[in-house]
Backbone as a printed PyTorch tensor [residue, N CA C, xyz], in Angstrom:
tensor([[[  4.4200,   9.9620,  12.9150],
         [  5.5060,   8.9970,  13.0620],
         [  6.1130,   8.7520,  11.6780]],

        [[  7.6420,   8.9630,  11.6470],
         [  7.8080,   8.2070,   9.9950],
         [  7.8380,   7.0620,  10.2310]],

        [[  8.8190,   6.7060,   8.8390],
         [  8.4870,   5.3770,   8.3530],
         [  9.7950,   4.2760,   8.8900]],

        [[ 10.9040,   4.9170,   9.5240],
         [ 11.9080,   4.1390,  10.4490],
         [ 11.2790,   3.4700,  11.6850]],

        [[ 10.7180,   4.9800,  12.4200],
         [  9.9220,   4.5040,  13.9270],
         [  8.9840,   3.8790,  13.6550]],

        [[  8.0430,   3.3860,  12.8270],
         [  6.8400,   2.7600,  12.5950],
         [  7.7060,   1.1720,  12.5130]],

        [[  8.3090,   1.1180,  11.5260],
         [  8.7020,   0.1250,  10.7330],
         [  9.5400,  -0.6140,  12.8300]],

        [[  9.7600,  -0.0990,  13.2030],
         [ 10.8460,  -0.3490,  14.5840],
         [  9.7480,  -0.4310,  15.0210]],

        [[  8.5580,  -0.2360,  15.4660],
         [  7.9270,  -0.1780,  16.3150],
         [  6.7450,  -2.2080,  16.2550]],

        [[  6.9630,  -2.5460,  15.2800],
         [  6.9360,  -3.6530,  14.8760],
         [  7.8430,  -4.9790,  15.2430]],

        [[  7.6940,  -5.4980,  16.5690],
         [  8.5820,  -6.9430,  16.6100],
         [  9.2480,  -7.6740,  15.4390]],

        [[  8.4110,  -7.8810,  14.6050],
         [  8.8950,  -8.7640,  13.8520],
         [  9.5820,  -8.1860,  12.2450]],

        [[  9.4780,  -6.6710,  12.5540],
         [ 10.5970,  -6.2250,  11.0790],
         [ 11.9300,  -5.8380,  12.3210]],

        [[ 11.4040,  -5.5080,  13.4210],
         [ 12.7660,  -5.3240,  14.1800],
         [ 14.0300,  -6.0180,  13.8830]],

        [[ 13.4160,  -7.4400,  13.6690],
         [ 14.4860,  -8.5320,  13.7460],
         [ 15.4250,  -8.8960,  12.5610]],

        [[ 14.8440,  -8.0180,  11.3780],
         [ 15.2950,  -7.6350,   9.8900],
         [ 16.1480,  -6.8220,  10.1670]],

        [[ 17.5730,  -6.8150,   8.9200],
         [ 18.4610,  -5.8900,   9.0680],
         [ 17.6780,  -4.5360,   7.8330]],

        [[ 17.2340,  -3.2910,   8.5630],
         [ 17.3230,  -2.4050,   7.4560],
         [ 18.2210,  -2.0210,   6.4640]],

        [[ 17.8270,  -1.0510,   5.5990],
         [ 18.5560,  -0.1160,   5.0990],
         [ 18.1750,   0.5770,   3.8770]],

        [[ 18.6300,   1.2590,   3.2550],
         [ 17.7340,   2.2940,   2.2490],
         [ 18.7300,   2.3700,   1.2000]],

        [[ 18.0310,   2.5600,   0.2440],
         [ 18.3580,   2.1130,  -1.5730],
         [ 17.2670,   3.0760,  -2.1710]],

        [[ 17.9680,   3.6590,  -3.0230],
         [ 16.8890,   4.5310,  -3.8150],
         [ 15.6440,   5.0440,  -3.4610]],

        [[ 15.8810,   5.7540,  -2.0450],
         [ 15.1570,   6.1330,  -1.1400],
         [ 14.1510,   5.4440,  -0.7720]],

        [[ 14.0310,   4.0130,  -0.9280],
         [ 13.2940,   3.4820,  -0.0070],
         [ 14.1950,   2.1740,   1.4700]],

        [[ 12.8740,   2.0940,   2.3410],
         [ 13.1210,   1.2160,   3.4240],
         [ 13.0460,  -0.3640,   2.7400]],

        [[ 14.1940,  -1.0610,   2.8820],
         [ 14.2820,  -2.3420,   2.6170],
         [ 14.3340,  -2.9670,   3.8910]],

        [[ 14.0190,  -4.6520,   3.9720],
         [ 14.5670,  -5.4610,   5.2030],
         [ 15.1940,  -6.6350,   4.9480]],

        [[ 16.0220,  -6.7900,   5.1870],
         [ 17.0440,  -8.3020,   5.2560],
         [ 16.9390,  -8.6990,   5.9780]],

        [[ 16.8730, -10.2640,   4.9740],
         [ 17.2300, -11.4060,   6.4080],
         [ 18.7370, -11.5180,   6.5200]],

        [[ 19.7500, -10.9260,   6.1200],
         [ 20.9530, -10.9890,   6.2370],
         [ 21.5660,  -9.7420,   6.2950]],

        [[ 23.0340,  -9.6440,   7.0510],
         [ 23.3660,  -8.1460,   7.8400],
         [ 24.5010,  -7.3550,   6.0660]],

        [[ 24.8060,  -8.1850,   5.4690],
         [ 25.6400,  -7.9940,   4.4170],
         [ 25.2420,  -8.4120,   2.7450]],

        [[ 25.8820,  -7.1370,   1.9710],
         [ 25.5930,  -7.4070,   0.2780],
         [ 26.0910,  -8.3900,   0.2590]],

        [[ 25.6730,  -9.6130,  -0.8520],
         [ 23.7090,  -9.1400,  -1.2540],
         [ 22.7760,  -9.7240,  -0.3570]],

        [[ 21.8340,  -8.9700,  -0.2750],
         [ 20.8440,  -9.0160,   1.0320],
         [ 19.7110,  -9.7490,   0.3560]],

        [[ 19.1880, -10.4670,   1.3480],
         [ 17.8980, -11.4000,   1.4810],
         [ 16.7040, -10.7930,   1.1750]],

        [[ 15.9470, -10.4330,   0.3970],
         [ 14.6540,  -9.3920,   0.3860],
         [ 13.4900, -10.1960,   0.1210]],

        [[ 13.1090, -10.9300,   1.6850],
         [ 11.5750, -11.5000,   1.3880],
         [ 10.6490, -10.9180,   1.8680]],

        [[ 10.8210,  -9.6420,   2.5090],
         [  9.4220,  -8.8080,   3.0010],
         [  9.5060,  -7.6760,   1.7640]],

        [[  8.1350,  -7.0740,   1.8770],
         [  7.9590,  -5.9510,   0.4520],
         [  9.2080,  -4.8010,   1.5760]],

        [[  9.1650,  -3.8530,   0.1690],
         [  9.9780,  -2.8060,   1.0130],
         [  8.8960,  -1.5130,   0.8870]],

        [[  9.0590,  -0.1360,   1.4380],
         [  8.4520,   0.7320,   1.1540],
         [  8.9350,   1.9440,   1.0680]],

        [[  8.6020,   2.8070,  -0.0430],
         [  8.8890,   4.0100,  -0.5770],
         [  8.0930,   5.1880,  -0.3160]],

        [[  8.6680,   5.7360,   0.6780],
         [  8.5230,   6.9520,   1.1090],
         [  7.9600,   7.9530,   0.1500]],

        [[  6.8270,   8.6230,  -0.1210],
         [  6.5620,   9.7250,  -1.3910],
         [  6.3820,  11.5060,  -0.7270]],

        [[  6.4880,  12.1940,  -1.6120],
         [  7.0810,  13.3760,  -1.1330],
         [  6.0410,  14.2910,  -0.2680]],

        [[  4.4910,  13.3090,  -0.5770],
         [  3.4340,  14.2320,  -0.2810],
         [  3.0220,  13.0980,   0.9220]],

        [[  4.1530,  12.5910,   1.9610],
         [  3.1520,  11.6600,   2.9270],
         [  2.9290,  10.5400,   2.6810]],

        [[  2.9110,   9.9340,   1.4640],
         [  2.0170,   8.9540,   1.3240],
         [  2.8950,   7.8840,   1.0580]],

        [[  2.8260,   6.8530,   1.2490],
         [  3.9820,   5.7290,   0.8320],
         [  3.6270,   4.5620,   0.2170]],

        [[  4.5670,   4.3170,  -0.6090],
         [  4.2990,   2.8410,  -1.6030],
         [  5.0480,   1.4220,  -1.3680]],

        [[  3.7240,   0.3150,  -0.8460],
         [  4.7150,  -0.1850,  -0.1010],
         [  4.5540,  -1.9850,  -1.5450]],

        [[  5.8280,  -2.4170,  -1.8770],
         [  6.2010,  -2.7800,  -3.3710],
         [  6.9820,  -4.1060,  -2.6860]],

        [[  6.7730,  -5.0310,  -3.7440],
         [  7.9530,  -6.1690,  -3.6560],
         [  8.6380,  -6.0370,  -4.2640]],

        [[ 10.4370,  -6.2810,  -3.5150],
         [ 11.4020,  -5.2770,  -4.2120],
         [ 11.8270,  -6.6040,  -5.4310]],

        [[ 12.9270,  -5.9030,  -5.9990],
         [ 13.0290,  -6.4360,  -7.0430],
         [ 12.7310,  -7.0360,  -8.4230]],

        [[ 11.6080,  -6.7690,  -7.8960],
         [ 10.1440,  -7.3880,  -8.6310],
         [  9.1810,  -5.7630,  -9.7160]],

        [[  8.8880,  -5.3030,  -8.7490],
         [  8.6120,  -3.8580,  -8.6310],
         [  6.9290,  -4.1830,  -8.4040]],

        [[  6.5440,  -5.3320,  -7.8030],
         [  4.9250,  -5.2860,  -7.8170],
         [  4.4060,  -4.1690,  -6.9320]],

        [[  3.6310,  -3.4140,  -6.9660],
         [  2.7690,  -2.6400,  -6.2340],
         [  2.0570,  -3.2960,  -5.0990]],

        [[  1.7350,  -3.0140,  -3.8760],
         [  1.2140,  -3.9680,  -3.2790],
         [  0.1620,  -2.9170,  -2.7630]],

        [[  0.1820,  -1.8150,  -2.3590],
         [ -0.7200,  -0.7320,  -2.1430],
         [  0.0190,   0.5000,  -1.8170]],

        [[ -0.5360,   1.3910,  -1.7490],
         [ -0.1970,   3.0380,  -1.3160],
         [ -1.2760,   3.1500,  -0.6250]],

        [[ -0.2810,   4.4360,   0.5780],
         [ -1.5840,   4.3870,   1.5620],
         [ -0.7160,   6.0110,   2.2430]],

        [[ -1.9390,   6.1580,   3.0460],
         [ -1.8460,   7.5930,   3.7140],
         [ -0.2620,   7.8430,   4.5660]],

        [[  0.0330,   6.7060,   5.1200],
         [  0.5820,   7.3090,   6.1430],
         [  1.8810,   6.0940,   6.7330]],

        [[  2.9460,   6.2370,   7.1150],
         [  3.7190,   5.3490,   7.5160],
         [  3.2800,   4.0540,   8.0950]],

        [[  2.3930,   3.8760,   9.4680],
         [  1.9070,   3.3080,  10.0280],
         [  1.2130,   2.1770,   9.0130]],

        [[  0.2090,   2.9530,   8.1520],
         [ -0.3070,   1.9580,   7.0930],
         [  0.3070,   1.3850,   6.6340]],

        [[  1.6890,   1.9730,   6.1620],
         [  2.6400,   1.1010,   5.1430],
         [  3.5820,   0.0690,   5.5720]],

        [[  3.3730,   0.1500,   7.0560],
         [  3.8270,  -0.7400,   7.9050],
         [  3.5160,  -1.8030,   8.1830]],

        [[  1.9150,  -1.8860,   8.2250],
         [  0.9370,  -2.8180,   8.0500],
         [  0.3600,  -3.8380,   7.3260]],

        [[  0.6560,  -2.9110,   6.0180],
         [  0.9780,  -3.8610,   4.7880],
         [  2.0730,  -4.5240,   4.6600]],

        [[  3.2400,  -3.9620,   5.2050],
         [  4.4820,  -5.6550,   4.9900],
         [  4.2240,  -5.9540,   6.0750]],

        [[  3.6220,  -6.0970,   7.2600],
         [  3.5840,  -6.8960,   8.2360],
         [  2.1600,  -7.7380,   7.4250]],

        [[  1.6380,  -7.7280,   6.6660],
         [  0.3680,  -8.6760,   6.0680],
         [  1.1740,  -9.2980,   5.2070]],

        [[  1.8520,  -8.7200,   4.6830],
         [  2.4780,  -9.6260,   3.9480],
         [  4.0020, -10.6480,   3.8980]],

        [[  3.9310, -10.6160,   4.7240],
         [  5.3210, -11.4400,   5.6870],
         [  5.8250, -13.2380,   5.2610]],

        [[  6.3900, -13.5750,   5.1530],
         [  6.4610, -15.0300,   4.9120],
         [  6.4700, -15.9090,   5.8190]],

        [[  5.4680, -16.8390,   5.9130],
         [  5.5960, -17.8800,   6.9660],
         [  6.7560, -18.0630,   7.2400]],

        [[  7.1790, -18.3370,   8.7710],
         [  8.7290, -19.1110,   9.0970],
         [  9.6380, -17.9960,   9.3180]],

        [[  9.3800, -16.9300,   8.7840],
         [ 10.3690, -15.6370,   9.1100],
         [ 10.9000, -15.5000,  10.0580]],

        [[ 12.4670, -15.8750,  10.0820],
         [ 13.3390, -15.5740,  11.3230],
         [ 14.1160, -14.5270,  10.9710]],

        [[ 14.8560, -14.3770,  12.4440],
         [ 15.7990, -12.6410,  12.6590],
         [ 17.4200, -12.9780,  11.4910]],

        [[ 17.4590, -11.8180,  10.8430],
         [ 18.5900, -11.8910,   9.9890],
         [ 19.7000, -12.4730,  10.7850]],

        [[ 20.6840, -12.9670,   9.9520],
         [ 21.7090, -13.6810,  10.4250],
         [ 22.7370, -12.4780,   9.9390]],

        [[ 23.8530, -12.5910,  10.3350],
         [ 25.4050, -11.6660,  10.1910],
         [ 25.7130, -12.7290,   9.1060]],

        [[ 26.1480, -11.8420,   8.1370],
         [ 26.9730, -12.0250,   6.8950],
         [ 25.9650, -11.6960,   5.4420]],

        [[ 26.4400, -12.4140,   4.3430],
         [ 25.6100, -12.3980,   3.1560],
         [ 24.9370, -12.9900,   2.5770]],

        [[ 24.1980, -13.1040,   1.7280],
         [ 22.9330, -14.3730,   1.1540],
         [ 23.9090, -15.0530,   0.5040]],

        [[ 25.1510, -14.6980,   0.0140],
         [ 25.7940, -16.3380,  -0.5700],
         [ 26.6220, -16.6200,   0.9170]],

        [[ 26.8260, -16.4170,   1.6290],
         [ 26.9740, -17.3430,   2.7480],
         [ 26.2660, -18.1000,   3.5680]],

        [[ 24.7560, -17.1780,   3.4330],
         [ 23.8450, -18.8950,   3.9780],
         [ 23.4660, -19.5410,   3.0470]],

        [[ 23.8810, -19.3710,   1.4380],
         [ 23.6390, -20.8170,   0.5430],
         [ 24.6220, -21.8130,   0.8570]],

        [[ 25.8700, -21.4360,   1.6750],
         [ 26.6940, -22.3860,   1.5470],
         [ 26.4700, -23.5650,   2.7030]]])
């Protein structure tokens, strides 16, 4: 399985808007730049294995065998209260 269908196969990143940046999977809580990034994102590596990181940040959070795993890890690491992205941009829900 890659790392789209894994990441979809998950209720609660479903409800995140994807999308990909420097070849990795990000999730927003918002549908438009600049985007909300409170779940880690994860980076796809060339041999299988994926690194799944808090973006912006660049923390490591683990590498692991296989999509599924790396799926697992931002679903562990999720933020209390996490609701489904809203339509528009992060300076429109500051306002």
């Amino acid at each position: 399985m890659d790392l789209i269908e894994a990441a979809g196969a998950e209720r609660t990143l479903r409800q995140l808007y994807p999308y990909n940046s420097h070849f990795a999977l990000h999730l927003s809580s918002c549908t438009r730049y600049p985007y909300v990034l409170r779940v880690p994102s994860v980076l796809p590596r060339y041999d299988g294995r994926c690194r799944a990181f808090v973006p912006r940040v660049g923390t490591l959070l683990g590498e692991t065998d296989t999509a599924e795993a790396a799926v697992a890890l931002v679903v562990a690491h999720l933020p209390a209260g996490l609701g489904p992205a809203v339509a528009g941009s992060a300076d429109g829900l500051r306002r």
